[in-house]
C-alpha positions in Angstrom: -181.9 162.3 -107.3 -180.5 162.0 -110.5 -179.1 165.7 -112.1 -181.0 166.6 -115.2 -177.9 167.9 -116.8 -175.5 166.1 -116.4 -177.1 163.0 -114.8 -175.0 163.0 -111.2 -176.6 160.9 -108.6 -175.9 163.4 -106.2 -177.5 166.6 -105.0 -178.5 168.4 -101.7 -181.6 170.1 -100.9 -181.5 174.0 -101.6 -185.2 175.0 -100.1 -188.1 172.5 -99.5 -192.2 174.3 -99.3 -195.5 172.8 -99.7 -197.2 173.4 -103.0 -200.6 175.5 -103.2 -202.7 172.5 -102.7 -200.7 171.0 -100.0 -200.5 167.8 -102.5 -196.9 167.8 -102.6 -193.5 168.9 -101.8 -191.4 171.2 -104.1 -187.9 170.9 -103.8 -185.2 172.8 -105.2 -181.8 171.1 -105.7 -178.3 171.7 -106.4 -176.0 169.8 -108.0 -173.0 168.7 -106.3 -171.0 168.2 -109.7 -172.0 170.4 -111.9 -173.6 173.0 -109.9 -176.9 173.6 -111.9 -180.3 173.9 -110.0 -183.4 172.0 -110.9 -186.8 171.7 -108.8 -188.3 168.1 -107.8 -192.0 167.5 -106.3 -192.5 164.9 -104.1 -196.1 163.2 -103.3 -197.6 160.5 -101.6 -198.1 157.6 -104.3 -201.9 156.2 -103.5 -202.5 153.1 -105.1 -206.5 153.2 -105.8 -209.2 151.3 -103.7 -211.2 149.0 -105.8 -214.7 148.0 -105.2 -216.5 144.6 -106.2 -220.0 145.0 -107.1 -222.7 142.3 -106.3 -222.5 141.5 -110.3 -218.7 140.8 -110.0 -217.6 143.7 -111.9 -214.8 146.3 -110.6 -215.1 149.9 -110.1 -212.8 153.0 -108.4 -214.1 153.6 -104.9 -215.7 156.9 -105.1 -216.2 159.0 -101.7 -218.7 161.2 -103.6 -220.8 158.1 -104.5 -221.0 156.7 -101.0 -222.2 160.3 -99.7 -224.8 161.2 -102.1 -226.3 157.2 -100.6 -225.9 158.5 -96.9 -227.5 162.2 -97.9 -230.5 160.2 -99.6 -230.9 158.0 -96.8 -231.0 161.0 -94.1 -233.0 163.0 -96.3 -235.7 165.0 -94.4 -234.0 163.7 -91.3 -232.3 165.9 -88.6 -228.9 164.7 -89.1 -226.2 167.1 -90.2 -224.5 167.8 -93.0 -221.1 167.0 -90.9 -222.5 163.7 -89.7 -222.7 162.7 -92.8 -219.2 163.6 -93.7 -217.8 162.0 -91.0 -219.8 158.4 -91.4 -217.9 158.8 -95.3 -214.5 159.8 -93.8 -214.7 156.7 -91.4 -215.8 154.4 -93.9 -213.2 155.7 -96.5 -210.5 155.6 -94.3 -211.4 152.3 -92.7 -211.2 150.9 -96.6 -208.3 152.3 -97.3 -206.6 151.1 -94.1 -207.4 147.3 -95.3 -204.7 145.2 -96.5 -206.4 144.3 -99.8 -206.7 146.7 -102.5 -210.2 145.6 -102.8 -213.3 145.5 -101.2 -216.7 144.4 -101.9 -219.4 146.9 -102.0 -221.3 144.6 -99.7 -218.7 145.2 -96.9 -219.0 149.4 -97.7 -222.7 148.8 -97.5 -222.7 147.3 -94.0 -220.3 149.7 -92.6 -222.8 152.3 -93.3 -226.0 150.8 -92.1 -224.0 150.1 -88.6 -223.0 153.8 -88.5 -226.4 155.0 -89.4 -228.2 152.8 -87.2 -226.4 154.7 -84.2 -226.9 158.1 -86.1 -231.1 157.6 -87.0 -233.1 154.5 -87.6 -235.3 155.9 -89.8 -232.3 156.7 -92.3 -231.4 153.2 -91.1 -234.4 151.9 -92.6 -233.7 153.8 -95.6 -230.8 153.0 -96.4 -231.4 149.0 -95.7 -234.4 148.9 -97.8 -232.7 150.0 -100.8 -229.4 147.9 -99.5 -231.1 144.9 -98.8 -233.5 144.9 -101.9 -236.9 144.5 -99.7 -239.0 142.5 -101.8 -242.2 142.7 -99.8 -243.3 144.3 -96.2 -242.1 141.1 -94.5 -238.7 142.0 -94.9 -239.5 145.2 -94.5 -241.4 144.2 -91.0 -238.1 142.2 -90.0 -235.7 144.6 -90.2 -237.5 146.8 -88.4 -238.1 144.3 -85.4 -233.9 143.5 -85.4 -233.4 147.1 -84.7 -236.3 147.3 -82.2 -235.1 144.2 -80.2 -231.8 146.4 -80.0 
C-alpha cells in the first residue's frame, strides 16, 4: 500500500476492525519510511449480474424485483415470509455463482417455478401463468395436468 505522504510502497498493519456495516475492512497503517499513519478500507469488489430480458435488452439483476414476483405469486397462500426469502437467496446466489456475468431472465424464471412447485402449486400456477404468458385455458389446462402427472 502506497504511503500517502510520501508515496513508500511499504507499510505494516497498525489495527484491522470491521466497519459498521460489516461492508468492509478499516485498516490503519504505518509507514515504514516516514512514519506517518493513514487508514485504508478494504471490500470485496462484486462485479454486477446482468439480466437478458425476452426483448434482448440488459438490465441489473435486482433481488428486490424477483421477490416482490414470488410474494405475488404466494399471495393468499400459506407460505411464509422466510420461504420466500430463501427461494430469492437460492436463486440469487445460484446466479451469481455462474461463470457468465449474464443470465437470461428466462433462466431466473424457471429457477423459480421449480422451487415453487415444491413450495405450493397453486403459487406454481401463478407464477407460470404470468411466466408463461397463457393465452387461453388450454395452456392453462396443460400446465396444470404436467404438474398433476408429477
Amino acid at each position: 500500500m502506497k504511503c500517502p505522504y510520501c508515496e513508500y510502497e511499504e507499510s505494516k498493519v497498525i489495527d484491522s476492525r470491521p466497519t459498521d456495516e460489516n461492508e468492509a475492512i478499516r485498516r490503519r497503517r504505518e509507514c515504514l519510511s516516514c512514519a506517518k499513519r493513514f487508514t485504508t478500507y478494504e471490500k470485496v469488489e462484486s462485479i454486477p449480474l446482468m439480466v437478458i430480458k425476452k426483448d434482448g435488452s440488459r438490465q441489473m439483476f435486482d433481488r428486490e424485483k424477483l421477490l416482490n414476483g414470488i410474494m405475488r405469486a404466494c399471495e393468499k397462500r400459506p407460505v411464509a415470509t422466510m420461504d420466500m426469502e430463501h427461494i430469492t437467496n437460492e436463486i440469487e446466489n445460484a446466479a451469481q455463482n455462474l461463470l457468465e456475468r449474464e443470465i437470461k431472465s428466462e433462466q431466473i424464471g424457471e429457477m423459480v417455478m421449480e422451487r415453487l412447485k415444491d413450495v405450493d402449486e397453486v403459487a406454481y400456477v401463478r407464477f407460470a401463468s404470468v411466466y408463461r404468458q397463457f393465452k387461453d385455458i388450454n395452456t392453462f389446462i396443460d400446465e396444470v395436468n404436467k404438474l398433476l402427472k408429477r
